[in-house]
C-alpha positions as CSV (number, residue, x, y, z in Angstrom):
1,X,6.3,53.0,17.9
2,X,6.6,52.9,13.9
3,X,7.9,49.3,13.4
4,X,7.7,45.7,10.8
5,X,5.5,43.6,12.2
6,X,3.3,40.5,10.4
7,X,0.2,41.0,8.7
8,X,-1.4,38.1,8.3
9,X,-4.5,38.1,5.4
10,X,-7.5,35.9,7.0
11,X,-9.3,35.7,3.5
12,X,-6.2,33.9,1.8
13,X,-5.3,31.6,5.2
14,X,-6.8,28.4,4.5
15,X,-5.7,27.7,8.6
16,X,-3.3,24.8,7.6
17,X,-0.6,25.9,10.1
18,X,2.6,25.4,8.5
19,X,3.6,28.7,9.4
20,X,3.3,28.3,13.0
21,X,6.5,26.2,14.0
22,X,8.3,28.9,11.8
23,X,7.9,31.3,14.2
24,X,10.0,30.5,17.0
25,X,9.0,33.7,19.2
26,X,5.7,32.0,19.5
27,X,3.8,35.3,17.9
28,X,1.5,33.1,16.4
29,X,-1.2,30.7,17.0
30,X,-4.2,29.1,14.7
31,X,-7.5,30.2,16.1
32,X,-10.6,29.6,14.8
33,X,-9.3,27.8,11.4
34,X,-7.4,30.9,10.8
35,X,-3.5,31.6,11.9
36,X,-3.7,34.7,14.0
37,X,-0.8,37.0,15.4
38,X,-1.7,36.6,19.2
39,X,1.3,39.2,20.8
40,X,2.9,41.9,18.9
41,X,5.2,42.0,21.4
42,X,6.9,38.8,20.4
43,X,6.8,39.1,16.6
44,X,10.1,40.3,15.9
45,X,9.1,41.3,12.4
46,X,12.0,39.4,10.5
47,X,9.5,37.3,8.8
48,X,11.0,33.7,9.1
49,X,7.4,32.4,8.2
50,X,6.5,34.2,5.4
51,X,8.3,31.4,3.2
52,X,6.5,28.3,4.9
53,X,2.9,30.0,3.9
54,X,1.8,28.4,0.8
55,X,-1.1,30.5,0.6
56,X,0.8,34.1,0.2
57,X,-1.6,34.9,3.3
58,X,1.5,36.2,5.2
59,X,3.2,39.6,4.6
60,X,5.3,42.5,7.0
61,X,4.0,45.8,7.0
62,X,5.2,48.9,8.6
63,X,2.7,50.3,11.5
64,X,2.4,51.1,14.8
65,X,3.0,48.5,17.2
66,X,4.4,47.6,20.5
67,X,8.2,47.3,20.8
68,X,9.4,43.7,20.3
69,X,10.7,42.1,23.6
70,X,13.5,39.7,23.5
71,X,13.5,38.9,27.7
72,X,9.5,38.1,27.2
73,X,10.2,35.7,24.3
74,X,12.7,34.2,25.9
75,X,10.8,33.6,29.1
76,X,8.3,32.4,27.8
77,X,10.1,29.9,25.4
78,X,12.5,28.7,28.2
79,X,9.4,25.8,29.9
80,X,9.4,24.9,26.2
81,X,11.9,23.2,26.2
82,X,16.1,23.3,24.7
83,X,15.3,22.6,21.4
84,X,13.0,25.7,21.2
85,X,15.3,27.9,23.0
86,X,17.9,26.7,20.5
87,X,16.1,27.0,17.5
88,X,15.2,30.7,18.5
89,X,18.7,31.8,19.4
90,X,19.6,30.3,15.9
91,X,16.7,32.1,14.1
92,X,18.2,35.9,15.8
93,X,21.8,34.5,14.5
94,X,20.9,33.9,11.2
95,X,19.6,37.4,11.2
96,X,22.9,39.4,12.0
97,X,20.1,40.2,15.2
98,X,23.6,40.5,17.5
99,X,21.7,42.6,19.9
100,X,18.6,40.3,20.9
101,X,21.1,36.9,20.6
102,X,23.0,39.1,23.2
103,X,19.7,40.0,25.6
104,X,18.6,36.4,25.7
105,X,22.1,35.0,26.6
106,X,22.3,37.6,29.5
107,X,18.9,36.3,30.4
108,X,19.6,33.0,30.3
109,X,23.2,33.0,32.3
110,X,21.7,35.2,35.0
111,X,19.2,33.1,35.9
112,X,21.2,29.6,34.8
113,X,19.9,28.6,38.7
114,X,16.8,28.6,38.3
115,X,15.8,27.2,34.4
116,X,15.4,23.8,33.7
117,X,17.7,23.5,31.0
118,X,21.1,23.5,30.2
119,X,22.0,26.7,29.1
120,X,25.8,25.9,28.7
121,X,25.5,23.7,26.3
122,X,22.4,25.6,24.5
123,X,24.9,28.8,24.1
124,X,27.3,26.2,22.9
125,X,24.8,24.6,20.4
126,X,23.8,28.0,18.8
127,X,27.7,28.8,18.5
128,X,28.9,26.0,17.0
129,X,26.0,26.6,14.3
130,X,26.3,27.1,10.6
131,X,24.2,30.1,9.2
132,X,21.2,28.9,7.5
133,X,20.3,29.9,4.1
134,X,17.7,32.3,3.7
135,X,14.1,31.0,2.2
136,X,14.4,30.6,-2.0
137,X,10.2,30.7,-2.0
138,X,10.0,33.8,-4.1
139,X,8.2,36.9,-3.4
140,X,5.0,35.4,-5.1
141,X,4.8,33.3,-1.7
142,X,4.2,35.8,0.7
143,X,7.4,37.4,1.3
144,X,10.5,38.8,-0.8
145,X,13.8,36.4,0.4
146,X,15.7,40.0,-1.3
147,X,14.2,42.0,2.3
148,X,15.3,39.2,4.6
149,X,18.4,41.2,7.0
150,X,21.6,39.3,6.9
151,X,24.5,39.9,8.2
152,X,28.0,38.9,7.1
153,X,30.6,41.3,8.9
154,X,34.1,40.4,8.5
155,X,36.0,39.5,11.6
156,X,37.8,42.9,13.2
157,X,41.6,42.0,12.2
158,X,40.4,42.1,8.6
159,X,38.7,45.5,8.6
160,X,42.3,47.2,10.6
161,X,43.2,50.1,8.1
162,X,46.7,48.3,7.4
163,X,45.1,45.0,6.0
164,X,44.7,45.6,2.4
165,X,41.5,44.2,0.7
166,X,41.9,42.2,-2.1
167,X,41.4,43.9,-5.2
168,X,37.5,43.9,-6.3
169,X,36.6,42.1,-2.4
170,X,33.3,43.7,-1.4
171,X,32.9,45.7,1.3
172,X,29.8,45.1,2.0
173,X,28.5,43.5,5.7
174,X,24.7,43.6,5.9
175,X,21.4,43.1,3.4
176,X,19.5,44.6,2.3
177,X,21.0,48.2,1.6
178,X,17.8,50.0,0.2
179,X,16.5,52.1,2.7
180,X,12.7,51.1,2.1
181,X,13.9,47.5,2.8
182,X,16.0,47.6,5.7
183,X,14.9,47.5,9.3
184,X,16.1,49.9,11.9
185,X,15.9,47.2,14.1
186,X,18.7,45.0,13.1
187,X,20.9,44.2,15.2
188,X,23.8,44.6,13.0
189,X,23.1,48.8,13.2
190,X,23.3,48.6,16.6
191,X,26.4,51.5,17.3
192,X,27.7,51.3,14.1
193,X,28.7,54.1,12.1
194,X,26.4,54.6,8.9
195,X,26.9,55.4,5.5
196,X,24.1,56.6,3.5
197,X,24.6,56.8,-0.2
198,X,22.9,58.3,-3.3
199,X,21.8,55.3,-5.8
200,X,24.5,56.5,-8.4
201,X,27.5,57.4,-6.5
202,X,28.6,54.2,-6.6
203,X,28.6,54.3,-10.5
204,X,30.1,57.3,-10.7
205,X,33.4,56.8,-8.3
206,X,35.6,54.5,-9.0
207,X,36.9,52.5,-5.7
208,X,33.3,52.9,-4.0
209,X,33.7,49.9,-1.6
210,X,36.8,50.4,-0.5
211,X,36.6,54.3,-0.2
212,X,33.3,54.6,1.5
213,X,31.7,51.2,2.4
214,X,34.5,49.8,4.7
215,X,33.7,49.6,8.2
216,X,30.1,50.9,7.7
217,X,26.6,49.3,7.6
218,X,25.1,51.0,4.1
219,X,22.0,52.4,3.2
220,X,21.2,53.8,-0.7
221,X,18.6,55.5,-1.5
222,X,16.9,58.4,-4.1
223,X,15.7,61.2,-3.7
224,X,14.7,61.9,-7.0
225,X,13.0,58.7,-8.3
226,X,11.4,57.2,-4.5
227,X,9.2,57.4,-3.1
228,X,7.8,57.6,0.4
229,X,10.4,59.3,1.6
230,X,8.5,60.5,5.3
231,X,9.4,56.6,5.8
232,X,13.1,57.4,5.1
233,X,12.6,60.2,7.4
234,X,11.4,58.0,10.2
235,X,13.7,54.9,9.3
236,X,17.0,57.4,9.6
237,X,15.2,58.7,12.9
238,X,15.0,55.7,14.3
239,X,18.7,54.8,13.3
240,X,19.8,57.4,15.4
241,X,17.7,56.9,18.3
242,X,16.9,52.8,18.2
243,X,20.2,51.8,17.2
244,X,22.5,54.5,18.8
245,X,24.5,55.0,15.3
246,X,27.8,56.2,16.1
247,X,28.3,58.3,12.9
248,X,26.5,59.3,9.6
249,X,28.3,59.1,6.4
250,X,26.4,60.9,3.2
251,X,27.6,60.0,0.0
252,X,25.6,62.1,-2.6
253,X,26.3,63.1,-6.3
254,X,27.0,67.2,-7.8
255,X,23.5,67.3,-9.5
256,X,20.9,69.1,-7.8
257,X,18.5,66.6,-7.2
258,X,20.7,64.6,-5.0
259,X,20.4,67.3,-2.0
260,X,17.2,66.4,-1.3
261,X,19.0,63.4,0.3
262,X,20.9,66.2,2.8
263,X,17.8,67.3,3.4
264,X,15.8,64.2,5.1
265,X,19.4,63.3,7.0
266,X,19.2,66.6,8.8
267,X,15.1,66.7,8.9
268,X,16.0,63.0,10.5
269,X,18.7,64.2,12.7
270,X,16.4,67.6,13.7
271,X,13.6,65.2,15.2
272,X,16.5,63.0,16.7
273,X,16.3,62.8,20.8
274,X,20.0,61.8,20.2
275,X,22.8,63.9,18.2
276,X,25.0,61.9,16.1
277,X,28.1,64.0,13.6
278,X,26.9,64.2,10.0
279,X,29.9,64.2,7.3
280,X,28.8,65.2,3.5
281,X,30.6,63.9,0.8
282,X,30.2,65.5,-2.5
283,X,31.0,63.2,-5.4
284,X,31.1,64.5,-9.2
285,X,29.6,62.7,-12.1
286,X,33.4,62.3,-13.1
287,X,34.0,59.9,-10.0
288,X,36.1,62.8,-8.3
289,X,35.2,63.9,-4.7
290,X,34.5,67.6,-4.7
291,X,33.8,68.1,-1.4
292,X,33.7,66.8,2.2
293,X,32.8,68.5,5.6
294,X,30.5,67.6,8.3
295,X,27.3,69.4,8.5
């Protein structure tokens, strides 16, 4: 499959390891002076080390590469020790990766028995945890802080139809929103319903947020001015399929160019194993909506 995964450049690695405790999946290990991804099973592609690389030697690029496996990590980790397992479970939190916090803690109740650990109070350490920040290293260290997913869903009550949102509250629950940036694997996708929105309909109409945004995970893109849009193809694709989205919101402007943004949603949805309802929403450069049905 088609998925983020580390790149590591061996010419700019000067071997000095800093980047290896970072990784709490275990994905990588310094061999031969040089840090090396030894399983692309376990590198969950979230990039937690890129900031602790002082060299710039560590990047994520898209490619083909076996699925990442939360029950392996996990086994493996749990002879390791609490602290590991801890700092891992963490790590997926700080993510907004729901789903693989989820497998792990099946994983480690069903089989409570048998691990040498107590996995009470690790679920109760990871719970009880404050989000950390995301890395402030700049993206002339090895990796853009701007890409990292993060989640920050509001609890259900506040997202019922009858609470009113403040006036200018955002909407928002997840980064990044640009559709090169995000990663169909988040767990925060995971059977939600998706909104996918032209770059300048949020300009044009007036109460965006609170009209479009609320209760949906968002994506924006262009189809005029990006580029690589095969990767939007795949990225929507795997949306469907990966993440089992409920729904598919698109939000596109009244000038001609922004159709071409239909166009990959249903090229997407055409090469889709699953079938997922499509609603276009036509907006005008006035802010008005001129048109809504599914397609």
């Amino acid at each position: 499959m088609i998925r983020e995964i580390v790149k590591i450049d061996e010419e700019l690695c000067d071997g000095c390891g800093l980047c290896i405790p970072n990784c709490h999946e275990g994905a990588l290990q310094v061999i031969d002076g040089k840090a090396r991804l030894i399983s692309e099973l376990m590198c969950d592609g979230l990039g937690a080390c890129l900031g602790h690389c002082p060299q710039g030697a560590i990047e994520i690029e898209k490619r083909e590469a076996e699925e990442y496996d939360e029950v392996a990590v996990i086994q493996q980790m749990v002879s390791k020790g609490e602290n590991l397992v801890i700092a891992h479970l963490k790590h997926l939190k700080d993510h907004g990766e729901t789903g693989f916090l989820q497998e792990a803690v099946r994983y480690l109740k069903a089989n409570e028995d048998s691990l040498e650990l107590d996995v009470a109070y690790v679920i109760n350490q990871v719970h009880n945890s404050k989000p950390q920040a995301q890395a402030s290293s700049g993206c002339a260290s090895g990796g853009c802080p701007g890409s990292a997913p993060v989640s920050f869903e509001r609890p259900a009550f506040m997202m019922a139809p009858e609470v009113a949102a403040p006036a200018g509250q955002s909407e928002l629950q997840q980064w990044p929103v640009q559709l090169h940036l995000i990663n169909p694997a988040a767990g925060y996708f995971q059977g939600s319903d998706l909104l996918i929105a032209a770059d300048c309909a949020a300009f044009a109409h007036g109460d965006f947020h609170r009209t479009f945004i609320r209760g949906k995970k968002l994506v924006i893109a262009c189809p005029k001015l990006d580029s690589g849009k095969e990767i939007y193809v795949e990225k929507i694709r795997r949306l469907i399929d990966d993440s089992r989205i409920n729904t598919i919101t698109l939000v596109i402007m009244e000038v001609p160019c922004c159709g071409g943004l239909t166009q990959l949603v249903q090229i997407a949805a055409q090469q889709a194993k699953r079938k997922v309802p499509v609603k276009e929403i036509v907006v005008g450069i006035k802010g008005d909506i001129l048109s809504e049905e599914w397609i």
